[in-house]
C-alpha positions as CSV (number, residue, x, y, z in Angstrom):
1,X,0.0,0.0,0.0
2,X,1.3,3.3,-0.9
3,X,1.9,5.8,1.8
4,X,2.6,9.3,2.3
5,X,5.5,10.4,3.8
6,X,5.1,13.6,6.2
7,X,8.3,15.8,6.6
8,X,9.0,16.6,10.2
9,X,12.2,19.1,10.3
10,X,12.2,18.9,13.7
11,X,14.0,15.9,16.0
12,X,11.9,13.3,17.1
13,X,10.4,13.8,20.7
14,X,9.3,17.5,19.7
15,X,6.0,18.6,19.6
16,X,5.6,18.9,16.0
17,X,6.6,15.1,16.6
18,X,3.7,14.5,19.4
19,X,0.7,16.2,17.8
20,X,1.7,14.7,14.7
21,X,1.8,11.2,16.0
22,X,-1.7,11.8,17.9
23,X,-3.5,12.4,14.8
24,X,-1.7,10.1,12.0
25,X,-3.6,7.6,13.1
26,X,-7.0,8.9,12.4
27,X,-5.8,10.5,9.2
28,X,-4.6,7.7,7.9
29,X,-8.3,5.8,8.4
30,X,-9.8,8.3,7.4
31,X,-7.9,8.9,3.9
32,X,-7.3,4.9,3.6
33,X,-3.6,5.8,3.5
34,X,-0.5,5.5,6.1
35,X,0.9,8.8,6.8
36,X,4.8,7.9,8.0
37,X,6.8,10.9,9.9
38,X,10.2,11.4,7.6
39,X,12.9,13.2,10.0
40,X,14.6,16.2,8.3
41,X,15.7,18.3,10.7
42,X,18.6,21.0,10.9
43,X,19.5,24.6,10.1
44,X,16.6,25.8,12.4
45,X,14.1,23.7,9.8
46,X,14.7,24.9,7.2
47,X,16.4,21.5,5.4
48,X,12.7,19.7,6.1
49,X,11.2,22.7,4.9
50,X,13.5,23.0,2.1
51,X,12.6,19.2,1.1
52,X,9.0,20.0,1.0
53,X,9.3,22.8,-1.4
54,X,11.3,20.8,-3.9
55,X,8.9,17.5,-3.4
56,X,6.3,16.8,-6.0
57,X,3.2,18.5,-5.6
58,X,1.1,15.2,-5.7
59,X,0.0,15.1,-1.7
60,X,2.3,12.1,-1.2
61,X,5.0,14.9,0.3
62,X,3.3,17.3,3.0
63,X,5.4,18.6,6.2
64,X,4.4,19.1,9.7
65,X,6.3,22.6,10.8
66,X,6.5,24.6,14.1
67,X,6.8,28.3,14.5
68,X,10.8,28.4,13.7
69,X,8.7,28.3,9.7
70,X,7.2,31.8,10.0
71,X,10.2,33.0,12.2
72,X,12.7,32.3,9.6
73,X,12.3,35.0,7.2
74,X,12.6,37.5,9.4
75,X,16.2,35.5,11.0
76,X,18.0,34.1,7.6
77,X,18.5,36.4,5.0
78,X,19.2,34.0,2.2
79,X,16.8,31.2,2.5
80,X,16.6,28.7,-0.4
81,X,12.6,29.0,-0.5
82,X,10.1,31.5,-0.5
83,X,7.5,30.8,2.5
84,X,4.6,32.1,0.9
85,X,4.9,31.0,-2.9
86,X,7.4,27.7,-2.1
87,X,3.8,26.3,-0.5
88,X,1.0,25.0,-0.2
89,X,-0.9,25.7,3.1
90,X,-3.6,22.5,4.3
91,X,-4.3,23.9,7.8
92,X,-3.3,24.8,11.0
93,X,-3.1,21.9,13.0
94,X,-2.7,23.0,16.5
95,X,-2.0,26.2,18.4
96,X,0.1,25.9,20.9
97,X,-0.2,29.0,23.0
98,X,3.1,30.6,24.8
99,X,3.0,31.5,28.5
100,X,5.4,34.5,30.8
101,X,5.8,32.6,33.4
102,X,7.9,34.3,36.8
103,X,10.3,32.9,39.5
104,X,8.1,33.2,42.7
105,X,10.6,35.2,44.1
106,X,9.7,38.0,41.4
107,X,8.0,40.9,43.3
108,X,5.6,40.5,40.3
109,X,1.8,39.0,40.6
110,X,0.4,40.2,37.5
111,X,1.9,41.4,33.8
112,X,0.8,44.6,35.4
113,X,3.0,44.4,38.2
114,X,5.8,42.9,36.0
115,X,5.7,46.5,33.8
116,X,5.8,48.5,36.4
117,X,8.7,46.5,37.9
118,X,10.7,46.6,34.9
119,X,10.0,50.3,34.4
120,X,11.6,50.9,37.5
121,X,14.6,48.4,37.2
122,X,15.5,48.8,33.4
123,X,17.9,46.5,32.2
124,X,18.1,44.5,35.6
125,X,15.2,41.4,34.8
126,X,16.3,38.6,32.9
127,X,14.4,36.5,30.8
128,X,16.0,32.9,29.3
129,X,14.7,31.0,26.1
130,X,15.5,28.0,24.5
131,X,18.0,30.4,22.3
132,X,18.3,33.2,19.8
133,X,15.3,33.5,17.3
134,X,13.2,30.9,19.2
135,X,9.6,31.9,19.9
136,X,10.6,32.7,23.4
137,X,13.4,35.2,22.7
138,X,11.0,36.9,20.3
139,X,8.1,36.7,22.3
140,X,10.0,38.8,24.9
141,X,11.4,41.3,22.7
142,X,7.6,41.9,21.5
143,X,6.7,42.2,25.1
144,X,9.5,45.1,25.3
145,X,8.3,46.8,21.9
146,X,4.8,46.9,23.1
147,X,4.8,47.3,26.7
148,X,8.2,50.5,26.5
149,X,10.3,48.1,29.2
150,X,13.7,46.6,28.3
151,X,13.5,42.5,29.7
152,X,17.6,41.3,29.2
153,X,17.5,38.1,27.0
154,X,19.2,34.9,28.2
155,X,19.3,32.8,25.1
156,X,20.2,28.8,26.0
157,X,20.8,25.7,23.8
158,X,17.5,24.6,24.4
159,X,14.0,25.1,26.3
160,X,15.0,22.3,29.2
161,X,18.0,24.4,30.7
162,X,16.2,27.7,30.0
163,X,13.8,26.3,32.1
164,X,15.6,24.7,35.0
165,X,17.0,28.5,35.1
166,X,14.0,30.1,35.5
167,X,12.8,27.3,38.2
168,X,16.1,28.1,40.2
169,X,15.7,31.5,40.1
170,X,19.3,32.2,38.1
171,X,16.3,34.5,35.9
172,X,13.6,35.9,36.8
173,X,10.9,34.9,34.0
174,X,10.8,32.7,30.7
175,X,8.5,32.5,28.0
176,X,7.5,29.0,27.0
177,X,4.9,26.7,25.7
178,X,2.3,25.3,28.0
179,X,3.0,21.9,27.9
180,X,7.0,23.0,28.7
181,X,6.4,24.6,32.2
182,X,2.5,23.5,33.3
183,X,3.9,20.6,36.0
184,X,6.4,23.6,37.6
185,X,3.4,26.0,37.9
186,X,1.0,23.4,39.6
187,X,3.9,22.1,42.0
188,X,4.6,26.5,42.6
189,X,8.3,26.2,41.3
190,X,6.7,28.6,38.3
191,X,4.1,31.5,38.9
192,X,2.4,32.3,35.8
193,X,1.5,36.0,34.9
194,X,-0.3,35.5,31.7
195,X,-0.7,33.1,28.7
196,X,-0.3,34.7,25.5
197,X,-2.8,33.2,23.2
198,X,-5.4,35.0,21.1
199,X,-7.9,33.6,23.7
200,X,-7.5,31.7,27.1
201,X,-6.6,27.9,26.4
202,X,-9.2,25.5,27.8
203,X,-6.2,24.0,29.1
204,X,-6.3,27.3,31.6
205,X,-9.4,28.8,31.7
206,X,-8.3,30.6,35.1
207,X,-5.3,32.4,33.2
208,X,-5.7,35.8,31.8
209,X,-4.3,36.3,28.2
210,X,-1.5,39.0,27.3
211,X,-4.4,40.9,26.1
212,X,-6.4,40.8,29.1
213,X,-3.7,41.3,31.3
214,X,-3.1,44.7,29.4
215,X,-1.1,44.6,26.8
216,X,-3.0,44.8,23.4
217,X,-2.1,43.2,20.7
218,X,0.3,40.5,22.0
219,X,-0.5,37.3,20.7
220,X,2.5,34.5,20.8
221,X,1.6,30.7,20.1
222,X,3.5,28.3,18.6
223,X,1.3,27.1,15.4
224,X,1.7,23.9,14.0
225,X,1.1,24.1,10.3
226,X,0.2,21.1,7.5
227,X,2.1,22.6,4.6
228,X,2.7,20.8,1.0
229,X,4.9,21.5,-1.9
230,X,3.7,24.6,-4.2
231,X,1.1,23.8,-6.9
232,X,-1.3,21.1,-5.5
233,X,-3.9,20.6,-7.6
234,X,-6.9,21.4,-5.5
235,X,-8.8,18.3,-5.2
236,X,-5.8,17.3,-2.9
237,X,-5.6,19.8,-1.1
238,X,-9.9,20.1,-0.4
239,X,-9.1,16.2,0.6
240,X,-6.2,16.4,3.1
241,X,-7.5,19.4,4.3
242,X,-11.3,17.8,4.9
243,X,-8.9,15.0,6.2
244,X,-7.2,17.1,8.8
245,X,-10.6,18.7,9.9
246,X,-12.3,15.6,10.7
247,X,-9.3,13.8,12.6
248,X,-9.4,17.0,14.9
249,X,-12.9,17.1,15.6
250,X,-12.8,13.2,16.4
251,X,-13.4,13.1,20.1
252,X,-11.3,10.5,21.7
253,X,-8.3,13.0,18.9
254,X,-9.4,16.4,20.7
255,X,-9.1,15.0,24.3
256,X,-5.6,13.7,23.7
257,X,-4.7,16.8,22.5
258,X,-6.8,19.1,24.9
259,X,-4.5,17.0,27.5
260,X,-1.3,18.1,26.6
261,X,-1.9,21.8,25.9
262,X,-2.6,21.5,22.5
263,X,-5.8,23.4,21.2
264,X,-7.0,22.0,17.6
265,X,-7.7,24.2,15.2
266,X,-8.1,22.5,11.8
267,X,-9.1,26.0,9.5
268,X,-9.1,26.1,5.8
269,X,-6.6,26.1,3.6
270,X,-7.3,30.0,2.7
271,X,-7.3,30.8,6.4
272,X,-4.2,28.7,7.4
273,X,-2.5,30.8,4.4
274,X,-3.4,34.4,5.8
275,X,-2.2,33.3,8.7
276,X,1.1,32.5,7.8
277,X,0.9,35.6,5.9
278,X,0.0,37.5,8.6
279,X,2.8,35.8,11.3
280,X,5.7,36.4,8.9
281,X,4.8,40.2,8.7
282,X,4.4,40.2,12.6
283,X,7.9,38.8,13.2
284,X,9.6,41.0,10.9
285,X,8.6,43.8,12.6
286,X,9.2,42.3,15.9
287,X,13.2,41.4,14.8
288,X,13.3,45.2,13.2
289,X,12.0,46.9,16.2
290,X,14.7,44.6,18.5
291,X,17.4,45.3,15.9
292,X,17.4,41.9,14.9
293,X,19.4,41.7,11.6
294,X,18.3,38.5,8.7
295,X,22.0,36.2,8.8
């Protein structure tokens, strides 16, 4: 039986690599085809993604990428693909929202408190992330931009030692994905200020968003998109995408998700496409306004 191969330019164990796996399953029943993870990662994803764009565009190649995809163009100058033309969107798959989550140590209850903190002590609160263009570093250089503060970045070579950083208290906050930090908040090693999705997760219906916490505007998740090679003829693309919208609204699918801090999402294929659109513009003016040059 012929099967079709989905590029993950991630490592295994990620959580491209998770929500991926969660779903397959159900895809696969539902399309009457075996969807089998390929491992291409490297180069911040862009070898995987890279793979994609140069695949044939019969629906046999299709990628599962992470947020590092919309990031890119505003980090690499010279990238071998264009993100917008080089694809084919088939939806977002999950949204995984960020969180700001504080030492309890911090002198900070709320994002309000954490402003006024940081207007008063410029340059003197440190925030880690899993390293340099990750959605955690730019996540809190949009948090300076919007909110007029200057938070010090504390890049690392990954989001486990950022995090053990922030739980000891060696800095004072980090900005990571739910599923990354949740077990720390509900054992009070973490205190979390705010979650940064567009809306509150039903993961954390007690936690108030960015937005809510008063700062307009700042919305940081880490989307998951379903992305094929350029030119897929749309019949395929109407039939993975119809595909990827059942599996997620299979129950037994959603609760697995749900459980780990994954919200499904599952759009069209025009709305997954303004929305990568709409990120790629975000980030570049995030990396501008942090005098963050393209490499």
């Amino acid at each position: 039986m012929l099967f079709r191969s989905v590029i993950n330019p991630s490592a295994p164990g990620g959580n491209s690599d998770i929500v991926f796996r969660v779903i397959a399953p159900k895809l696969g029943e539902i399309v009457g085809q075996q969807f089998v993870l390929d491992y291409r990662a490297g180069a911040g994803g862009v070898i995987g993604a890279d793979m994609t764009a140069k695949a044939a565009p019969d629906g046999y190649t299709t990628a599962i990428v992470a947020a590092s995809f919309l990031f890119n163009p505003a980090l690499i100058k010279n990238l071998p693909y264009d993100t917008v033309k080089d694809f084919t969107p088939l939806g977002l798959v999950v949204d995984i929202p960020a969180v700001l989550v504080a030492h309890p140590s911090l002198p900070a209850k709320t994002v309000k408190d954490l402003i006024a903190l940081a207007k008063s002590k410029p340059g003197q609160i440190f925030y880690s992330s899993a390293g340099p263009g990750t959605v955690g570093h730019l996540a809190g250089e949009l948090l300076n931009a919007q909110a007029g503060i200057k938070l010090v970045h504390v890049p690392y070579k990954g989001v486990a030692p950022a995090t053990v950083d922030a739980i000891a208290g060696h800095v004072q906050l980090t900005i990571a994905s739910i599923p990354v930090v949740i077990s720390n908040v509900r054992a009070n090693r973490l205190r979390m200020l705010a979650q940064c999705g567009e809306t509150r997760s039903p993961t954390l219906t007690d936690v108030p968003t960015m937005q809510e916490a008063g700062v307009p505007g700042f919305v940081v998740s880490s989307g998951f998109s379903w992305i094929g090679p350029a030119g897929m003829p749309k019949p395929i693309v109407e039939k993975l995408n119809g595909a990827l919208v059942k599996a997620l609204n299979d129950p037994a699918v959603r609760k697995d998700l749900l459980e780990r801090g994954a919200d499904p999402v599952g759009n069209s294929p025009e709305q997954h496409g303004a929305f990568i659109k709409s990120e790629i513009e975000k980030w570049q003016r995030v990396a501008k306004q942090a005098g963050i040059s393209p490499e």
